[in-house]
LUMDOGU-27912 format. One record per residue (C-alpha): x negated, y, z; residue number from 0; residue in one letter. Coordinates in steps of 0.001 Angstrom, whole numbers. Layout:
<rs>
+---------+---------+---------+-----+---+
!      px !      py !      pz !   k ! r !
+---------+---------+---------+-----+---+
!       X !       Y !       Z ! NUM ! A !
...
+---------+---------+---------+-----+---+
</rs>
This chain:
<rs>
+---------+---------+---------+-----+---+
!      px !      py !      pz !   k ! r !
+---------+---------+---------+-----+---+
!    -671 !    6722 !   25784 !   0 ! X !
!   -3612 !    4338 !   24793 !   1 ! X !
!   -4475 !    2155 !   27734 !   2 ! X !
!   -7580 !    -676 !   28222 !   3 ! X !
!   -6735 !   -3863 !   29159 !   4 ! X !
!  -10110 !   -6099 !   29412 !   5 ! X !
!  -11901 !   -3853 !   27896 !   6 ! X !
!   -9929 !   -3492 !   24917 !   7 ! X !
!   -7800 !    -117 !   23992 !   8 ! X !
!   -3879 !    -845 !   23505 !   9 ! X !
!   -2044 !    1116 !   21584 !  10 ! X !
!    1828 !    1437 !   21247 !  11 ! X !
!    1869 !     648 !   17257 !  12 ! X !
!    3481 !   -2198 !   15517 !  13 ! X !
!    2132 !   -3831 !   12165 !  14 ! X !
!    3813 !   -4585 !    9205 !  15 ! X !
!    2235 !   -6809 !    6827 !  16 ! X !
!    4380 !   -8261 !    4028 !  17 ! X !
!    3789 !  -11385 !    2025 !  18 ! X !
!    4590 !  -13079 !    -806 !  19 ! X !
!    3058 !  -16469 !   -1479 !  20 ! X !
!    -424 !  -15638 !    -520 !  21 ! X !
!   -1434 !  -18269 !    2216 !  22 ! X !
!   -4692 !  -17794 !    1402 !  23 ! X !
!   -5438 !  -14255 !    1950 !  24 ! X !
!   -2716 !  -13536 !    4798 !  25 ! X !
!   -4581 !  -14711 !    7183 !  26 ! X !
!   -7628 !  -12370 !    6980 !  27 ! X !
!   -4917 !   -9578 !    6949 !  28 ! X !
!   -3753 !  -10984 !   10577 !  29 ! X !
!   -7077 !  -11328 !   11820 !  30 ! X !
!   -7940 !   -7789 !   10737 !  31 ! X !
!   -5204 !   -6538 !   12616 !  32 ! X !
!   -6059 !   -8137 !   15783 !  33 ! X !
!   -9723 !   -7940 !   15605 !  34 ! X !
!   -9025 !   -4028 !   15983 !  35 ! X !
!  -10896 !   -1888 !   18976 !  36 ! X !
!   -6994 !    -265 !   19731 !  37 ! X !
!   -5312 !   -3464 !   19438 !  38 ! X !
!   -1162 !   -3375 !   18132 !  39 ! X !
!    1377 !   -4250 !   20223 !  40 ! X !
!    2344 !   -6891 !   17966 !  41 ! X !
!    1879 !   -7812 !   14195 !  42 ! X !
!    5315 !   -8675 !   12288 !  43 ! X !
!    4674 !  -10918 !    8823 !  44 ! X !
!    7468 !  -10308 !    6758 !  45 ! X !
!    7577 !  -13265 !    4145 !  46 ! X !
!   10188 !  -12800 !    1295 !  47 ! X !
!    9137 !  -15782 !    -436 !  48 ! X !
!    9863 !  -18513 !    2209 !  49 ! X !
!    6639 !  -20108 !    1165 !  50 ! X !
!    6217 !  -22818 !    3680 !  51 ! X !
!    2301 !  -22922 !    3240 !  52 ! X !
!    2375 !  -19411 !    4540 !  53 ! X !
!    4854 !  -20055 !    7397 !  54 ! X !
!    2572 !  -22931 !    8158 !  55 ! X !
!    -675 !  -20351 !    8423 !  56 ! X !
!    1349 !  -17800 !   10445 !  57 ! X !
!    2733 !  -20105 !   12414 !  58 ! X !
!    -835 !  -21711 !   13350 !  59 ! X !
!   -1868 !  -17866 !   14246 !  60 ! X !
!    1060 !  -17530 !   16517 !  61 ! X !
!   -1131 !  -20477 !   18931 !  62 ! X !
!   -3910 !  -18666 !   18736 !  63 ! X !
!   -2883 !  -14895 !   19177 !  64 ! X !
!     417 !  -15603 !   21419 !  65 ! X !
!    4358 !  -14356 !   20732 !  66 ! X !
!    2788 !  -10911 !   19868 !  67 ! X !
!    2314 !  -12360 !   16139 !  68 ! X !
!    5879 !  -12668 !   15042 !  69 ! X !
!    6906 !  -14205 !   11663 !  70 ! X !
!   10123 !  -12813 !    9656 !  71 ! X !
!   11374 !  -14872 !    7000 !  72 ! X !
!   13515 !  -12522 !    4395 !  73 ! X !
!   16099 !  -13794 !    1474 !  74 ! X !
!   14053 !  -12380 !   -1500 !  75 ! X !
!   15094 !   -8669 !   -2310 !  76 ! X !
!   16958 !   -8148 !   -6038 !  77 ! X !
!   14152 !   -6129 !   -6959 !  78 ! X !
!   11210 !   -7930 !   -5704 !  79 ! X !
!    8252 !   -5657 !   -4353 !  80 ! X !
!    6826 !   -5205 !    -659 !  81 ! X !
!    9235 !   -2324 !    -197 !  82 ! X !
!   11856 !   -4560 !    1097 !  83 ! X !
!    9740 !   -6412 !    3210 !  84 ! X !
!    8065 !   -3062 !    4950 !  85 ! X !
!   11668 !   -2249 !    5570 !  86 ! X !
!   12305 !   -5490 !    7266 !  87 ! X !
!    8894 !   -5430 !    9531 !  88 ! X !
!   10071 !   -1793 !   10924 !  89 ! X !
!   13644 !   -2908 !   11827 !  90 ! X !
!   12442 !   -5335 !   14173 !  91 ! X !
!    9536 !   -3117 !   15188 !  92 ! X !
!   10001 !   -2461 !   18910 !  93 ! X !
!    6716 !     754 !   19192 !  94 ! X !
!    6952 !    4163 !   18099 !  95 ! X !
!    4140 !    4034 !   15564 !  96 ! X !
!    4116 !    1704 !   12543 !  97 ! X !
!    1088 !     616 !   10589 !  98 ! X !
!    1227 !   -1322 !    7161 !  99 ! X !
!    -879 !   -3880 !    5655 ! 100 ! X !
!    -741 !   -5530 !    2498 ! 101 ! X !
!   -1612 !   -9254 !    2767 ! 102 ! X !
!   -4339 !   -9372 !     425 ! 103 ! X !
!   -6564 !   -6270 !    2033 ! 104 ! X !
!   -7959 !   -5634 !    5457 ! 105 ! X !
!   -8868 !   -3118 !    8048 ! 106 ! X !
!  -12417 !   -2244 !    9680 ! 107 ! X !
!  -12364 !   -3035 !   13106 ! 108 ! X !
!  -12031 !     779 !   14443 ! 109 ! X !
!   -8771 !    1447 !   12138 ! 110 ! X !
!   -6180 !    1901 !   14050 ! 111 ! X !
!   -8017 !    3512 !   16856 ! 112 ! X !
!   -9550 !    6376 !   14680 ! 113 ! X !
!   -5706 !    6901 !   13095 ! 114 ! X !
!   -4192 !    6813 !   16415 ! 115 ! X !
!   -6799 !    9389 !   17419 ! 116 ! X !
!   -6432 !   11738 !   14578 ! 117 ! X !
!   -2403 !   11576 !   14791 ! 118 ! X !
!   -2510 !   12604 !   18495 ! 119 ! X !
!   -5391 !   15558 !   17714 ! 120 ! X !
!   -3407 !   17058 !   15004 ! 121 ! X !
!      57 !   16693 !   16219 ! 122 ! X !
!    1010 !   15241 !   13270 ! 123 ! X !
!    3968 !   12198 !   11812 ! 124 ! X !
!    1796 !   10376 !    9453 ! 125 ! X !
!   -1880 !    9532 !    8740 ! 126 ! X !
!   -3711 !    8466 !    5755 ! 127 ! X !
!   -7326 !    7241 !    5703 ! 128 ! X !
!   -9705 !    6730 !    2988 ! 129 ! X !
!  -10345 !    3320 !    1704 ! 130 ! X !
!  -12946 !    1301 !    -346 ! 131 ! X !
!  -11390 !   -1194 !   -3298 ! 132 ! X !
!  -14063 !   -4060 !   -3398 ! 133 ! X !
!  -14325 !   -6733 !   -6442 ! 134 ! X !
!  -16388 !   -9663 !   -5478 ! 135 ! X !
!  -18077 !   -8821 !   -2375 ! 136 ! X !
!  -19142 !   -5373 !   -4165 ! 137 ! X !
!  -17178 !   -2140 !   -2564 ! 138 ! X !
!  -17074 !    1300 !   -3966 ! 139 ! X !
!  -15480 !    4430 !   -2742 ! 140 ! X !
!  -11581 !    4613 !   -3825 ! 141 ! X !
!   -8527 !    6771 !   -1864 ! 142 ! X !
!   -9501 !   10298 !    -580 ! 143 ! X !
!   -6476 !   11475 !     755 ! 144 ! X !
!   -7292 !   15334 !    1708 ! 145 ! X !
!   -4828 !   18560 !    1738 ! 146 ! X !
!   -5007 !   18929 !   -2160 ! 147 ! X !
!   -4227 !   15343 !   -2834 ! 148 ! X !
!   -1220 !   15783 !    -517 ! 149 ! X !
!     265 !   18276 !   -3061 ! 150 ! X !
!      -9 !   16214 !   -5318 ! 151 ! X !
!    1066 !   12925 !   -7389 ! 152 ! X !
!   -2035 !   11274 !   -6554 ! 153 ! X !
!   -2044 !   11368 !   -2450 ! 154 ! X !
!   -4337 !    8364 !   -1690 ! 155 ! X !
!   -1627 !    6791 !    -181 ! 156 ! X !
!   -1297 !    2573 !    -685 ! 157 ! X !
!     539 !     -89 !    1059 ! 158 ! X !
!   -2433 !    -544 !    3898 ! 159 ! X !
!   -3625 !    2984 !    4648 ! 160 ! X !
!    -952 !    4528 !    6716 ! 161 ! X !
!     322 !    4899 !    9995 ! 162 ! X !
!    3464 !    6701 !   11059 ! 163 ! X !
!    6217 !    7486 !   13840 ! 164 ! X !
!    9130 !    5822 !   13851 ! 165 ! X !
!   11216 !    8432 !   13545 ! 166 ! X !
!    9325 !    9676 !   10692 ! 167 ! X !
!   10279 !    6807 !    8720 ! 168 ! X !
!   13367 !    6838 !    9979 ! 169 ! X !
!   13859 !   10071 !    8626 ! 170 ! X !
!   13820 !    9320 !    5155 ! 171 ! X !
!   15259 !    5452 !    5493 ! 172 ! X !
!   11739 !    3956 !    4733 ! 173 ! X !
!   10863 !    2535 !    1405 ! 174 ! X !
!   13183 !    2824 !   -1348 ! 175 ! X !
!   13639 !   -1025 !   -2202 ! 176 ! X !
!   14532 !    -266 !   -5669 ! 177 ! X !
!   10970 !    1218 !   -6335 ! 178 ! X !
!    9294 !   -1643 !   -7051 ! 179 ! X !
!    6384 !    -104 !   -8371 ! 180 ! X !
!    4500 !    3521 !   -6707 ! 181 ! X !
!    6567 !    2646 !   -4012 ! 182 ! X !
!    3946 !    3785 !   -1657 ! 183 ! X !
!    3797 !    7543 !   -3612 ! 184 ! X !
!    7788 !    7581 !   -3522 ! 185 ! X !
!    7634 !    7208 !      -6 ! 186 ! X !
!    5239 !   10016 !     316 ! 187 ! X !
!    6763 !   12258 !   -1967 ! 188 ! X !
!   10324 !   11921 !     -59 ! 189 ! X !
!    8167 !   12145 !    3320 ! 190 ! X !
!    6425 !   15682 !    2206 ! 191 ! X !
!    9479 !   16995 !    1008 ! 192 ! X !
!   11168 !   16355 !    4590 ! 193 ! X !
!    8647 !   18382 !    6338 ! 194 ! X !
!    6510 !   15848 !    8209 ! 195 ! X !
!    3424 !   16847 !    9422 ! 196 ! X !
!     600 !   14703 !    7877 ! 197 ! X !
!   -3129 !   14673 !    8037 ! 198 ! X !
!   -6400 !   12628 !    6795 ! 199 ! X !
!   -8628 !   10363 !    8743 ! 200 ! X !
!  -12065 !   10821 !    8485 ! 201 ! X !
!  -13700 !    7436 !    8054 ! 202 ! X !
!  -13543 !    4939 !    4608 ! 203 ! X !
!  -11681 !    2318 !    7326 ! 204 ! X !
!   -9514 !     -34 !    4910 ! 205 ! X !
!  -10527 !   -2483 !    2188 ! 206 ! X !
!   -8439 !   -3369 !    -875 ! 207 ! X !
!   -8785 !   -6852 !   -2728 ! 208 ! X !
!  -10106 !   -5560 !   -6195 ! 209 ! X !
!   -8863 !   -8908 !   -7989 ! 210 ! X !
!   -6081 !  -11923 !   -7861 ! 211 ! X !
!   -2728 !  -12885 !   -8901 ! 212 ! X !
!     343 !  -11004 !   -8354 ! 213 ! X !
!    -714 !   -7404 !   -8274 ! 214 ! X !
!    2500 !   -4978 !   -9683 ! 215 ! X !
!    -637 !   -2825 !  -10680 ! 216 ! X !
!   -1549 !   -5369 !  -13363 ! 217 ! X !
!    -291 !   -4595 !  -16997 ! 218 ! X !
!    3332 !   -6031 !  -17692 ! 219 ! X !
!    6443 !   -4847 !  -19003 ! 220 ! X !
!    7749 !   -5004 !  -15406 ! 221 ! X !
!    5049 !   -2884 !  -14461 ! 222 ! X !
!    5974 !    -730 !  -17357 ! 223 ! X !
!    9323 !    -443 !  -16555 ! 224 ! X !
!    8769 !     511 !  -12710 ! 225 ! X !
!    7126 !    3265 !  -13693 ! 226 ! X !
!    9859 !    4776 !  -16402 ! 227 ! X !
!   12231 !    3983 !  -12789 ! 228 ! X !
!    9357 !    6072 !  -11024 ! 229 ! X !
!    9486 !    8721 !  -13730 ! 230 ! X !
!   13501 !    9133 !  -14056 ! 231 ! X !
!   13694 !    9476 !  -10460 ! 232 ! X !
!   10460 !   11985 !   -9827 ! 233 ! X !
!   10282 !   13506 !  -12958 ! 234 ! X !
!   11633 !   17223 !  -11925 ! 235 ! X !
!    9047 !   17437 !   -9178 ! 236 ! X !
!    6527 !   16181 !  -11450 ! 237 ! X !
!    3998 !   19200 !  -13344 ! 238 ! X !
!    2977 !   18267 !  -17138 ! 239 ! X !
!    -289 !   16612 !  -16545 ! 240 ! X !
!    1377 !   14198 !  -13879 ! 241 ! X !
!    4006 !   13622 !  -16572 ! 242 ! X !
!    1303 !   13291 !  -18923 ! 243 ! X !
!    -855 !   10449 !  -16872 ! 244 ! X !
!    2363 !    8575 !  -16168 ! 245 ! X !
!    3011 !    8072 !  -19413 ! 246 ! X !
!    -140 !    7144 !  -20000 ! 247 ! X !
!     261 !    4336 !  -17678 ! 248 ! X !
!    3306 !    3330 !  -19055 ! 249 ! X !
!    1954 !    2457 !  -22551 ! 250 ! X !
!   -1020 !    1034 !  -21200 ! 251 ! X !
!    1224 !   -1723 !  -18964 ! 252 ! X !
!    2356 !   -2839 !  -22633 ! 253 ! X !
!    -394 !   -3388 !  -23789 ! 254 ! X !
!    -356 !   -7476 !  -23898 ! 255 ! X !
!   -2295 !  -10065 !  -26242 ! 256 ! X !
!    1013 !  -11619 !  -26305 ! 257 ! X !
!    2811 !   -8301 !  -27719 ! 258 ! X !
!    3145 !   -8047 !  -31772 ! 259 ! X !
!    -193 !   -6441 !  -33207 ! 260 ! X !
!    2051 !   -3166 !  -34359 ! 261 ! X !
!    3886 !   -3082 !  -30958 ! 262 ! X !
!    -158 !   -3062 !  -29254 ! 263 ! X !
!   -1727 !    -956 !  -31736 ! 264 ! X !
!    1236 !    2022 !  -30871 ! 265 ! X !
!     969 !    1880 !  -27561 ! 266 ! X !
!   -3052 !    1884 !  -27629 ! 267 ! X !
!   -2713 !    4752 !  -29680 ! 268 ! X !
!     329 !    5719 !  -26921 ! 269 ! X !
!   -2623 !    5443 !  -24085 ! 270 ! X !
!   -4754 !    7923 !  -26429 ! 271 ! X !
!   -2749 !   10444 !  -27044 ! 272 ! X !
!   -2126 !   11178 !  -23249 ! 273 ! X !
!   -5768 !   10414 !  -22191 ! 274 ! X !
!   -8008 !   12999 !  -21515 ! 275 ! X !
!  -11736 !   12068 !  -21528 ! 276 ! X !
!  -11686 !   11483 !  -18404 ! 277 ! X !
!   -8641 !    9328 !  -18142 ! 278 ! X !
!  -10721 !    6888 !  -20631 ! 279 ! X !
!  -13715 !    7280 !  -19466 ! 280 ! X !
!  -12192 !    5864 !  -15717 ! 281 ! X !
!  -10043 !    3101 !  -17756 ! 282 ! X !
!  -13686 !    2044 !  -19173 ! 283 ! X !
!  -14607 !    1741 !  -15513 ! 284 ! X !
!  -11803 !     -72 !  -14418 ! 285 ! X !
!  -11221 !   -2650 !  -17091 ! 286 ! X !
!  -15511 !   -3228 !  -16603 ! 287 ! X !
!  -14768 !   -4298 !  -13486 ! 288 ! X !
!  -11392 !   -5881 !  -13190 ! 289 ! X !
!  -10324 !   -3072 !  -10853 ! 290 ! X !
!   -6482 !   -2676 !   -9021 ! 291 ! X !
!   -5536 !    1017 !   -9812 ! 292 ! X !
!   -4995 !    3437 !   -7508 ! 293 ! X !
!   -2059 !    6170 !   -7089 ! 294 ! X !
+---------+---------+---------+-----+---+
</rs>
């Protein structure tokens, strides 16, 4: 059960934030997680990159926050990608709830208290809560997770917006570390076919970084080919207009400056033939304002 300590709520969950050379952003992820009304247990860093810099910022943390902040150096996976790393952070998780963050977003203050909350009300393994994505300083309304988004490819789920019993996880061996891309919907997808009892928060609570380096969701031919992997593995659960957008995606992570002008011009015209209107219309959006994408 929740208990106050100094006037603070304490809750049983640990926090799993993976890294990968982002000194300068991990830190606000920390903070966010201790700056929280139902404060974690403890926060576990999981660092696959053994960036020094970023040991050096954890490590500073540690002085301030105490041996609850616990840093976890990993050998980098074969197939890079946070999956790995989440994996790590819940092995050496000691509570029975786990919440993830990604390094480069945060959490309001009242995050984990409102998803504690709403998992003991409903009696349920896993919760999802709405988030905002916000490009310089400007934030605009992005994952609604919600019953019908649960059935479907698209279930508002990311790397920073869910908490969930251990045995939950457990239960379907975590994150497939060979997903390196929609990792986060792969782990939902195997979750909801297990049976697990999920519901959405109520409150727009977490806040992804709309722009920087290093984001899978950015187009590349690795990007590209995690989500042919994603395809091949789902594709039998998948109905034609979630087959449709995927491949969608797909042609539009080739599309490079640096790719031959044939090669760009078939895969634009790839990205147009399974487009709806609305599909372009929300690309228009997106590339307008440098956007991650969303699953």
């Amino acid at each position: 059960m929740p208990r106050r300590e100094r006037g603070k709520l304490n809750v049983d969950v640990s926090v799993v934030i993976p890294t990968h050379e982002r000194p300068d952003l991990v830190g606000r992820a920390i903070a966010s997680a201790f700056s929280q009304t139902a404060r974690p247990a403890e926060v576990i860093v999981v660092d696959d990159a053994g960036d020094s810099e970023t040991e050096r910022v954890v490590r500073a943390l540690v002085q301030k926050y105490g041996p609850v902040l616990k840093y976890v150096p990993t050998e980098p996976a074969p197939i890079s990608g946070a999956s790995a790393s989440r994996n790590a952070g819940v092995a050496v998780a000691s509570r029975g709830l786990v919440a993830f963050l990604d390094d480069d977003d945060w959490w309001d203050d009242r995050y984990l208290e409102q998803a504690v909350a709403a998992r003991a009300l409903a009696d349920a393994d896993l919760v999802v809560t709405p988030s905002w994505m916000v490009v310089e300083g400007v934030r605009e309304e992005w994952t609604q997770p919600s019953p019908r988004a649960f059935a479907s490819f698209r279930p508002g789920v990311t790397g920073s917006n869910v908490l969930i019993t251990r045995e939950a996880f457990d239960s379907v061996s975590g994150f497939d570390a060979e997903m390196w891309v929609m990792n986060d919907v792969d782990f939902f997808v195997r979750l909801r076919e297990s049976g697990v009892a999920v519901v959405a928060a109520s409150d727009r609570l977490v806040f992804h970084e709309g722009r920087g380096d290093g984001h899978l969701t950015s187009p590349s031919e690795r990007r590209a080919q995690g989500l042919e992997h994603f395809l091949a593995v789902h594709r039998f659960r998948m109905d034609r207009s979630a087959v449709r957008l995927l491949k969608r995606r797909i042609h539009a992570a080739r599309i490079s400056h640096d790719a031959p002008p044939l090669q760009r011009i078939g895969h634009q015209l790839g990205v147009v033939w399974f487009s709806s209107p609305a599909d372009v219309s929300g690309t228009l959006r997106r590339r307008l304002r440098g956007r991650r994408r969303a699953h």
